[in-house]
C-alpha positions, 0 to 999 in steps of 0.5 A: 502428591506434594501440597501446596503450602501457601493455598493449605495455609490459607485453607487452614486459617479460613477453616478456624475463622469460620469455627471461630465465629461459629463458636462465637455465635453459640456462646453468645446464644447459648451462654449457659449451656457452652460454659457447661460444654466448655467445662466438660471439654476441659475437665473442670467447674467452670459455673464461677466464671462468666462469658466476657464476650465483646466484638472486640474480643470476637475479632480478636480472637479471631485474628489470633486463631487465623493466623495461628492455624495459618502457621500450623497449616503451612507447618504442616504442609512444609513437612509433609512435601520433605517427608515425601 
């Protein structure tokens, strides 16, 4: 089955943006407890730091994420059709 490589792009930056904002929404409304989570995830004391979270940092974090997972995703479809 070979995989469309433009609509596996477009799925894969839609699904991060989507995560993003997610991910974004609960820092902002569980700033503590996703520093901690952030912490853990990474192996790390993080309790000196503090969210700078702005809208501009939001959607630009979000551009970055949509367009990278965009490549990875037509990365990913491009070398799965040539494995076939």
């Amino acid at each position: 089955m070979m995989l469309n490589t433009y609509k596996f792009c477009l799925a894969s930056a839609i699904s991060f943006s989507v995560i993003w904002i997610v991910c974004s929404l609960l820092v902002w409304l569980f700033p503590g407890m996703m520093m901690s989570m952030a912490g853990d995830m990474l192996h790390a004391d993080l309790t000196s730091i503090c969210w700078q979270l702005s809208v501009k940092g939001v959607l630009a974090g979000l551009a970055a994420w949509a367009v990278t997972a965009g490549v990875i995703g037509w990365l990913l479809a491009f070398f799965y059709n040539r494995l076939l």
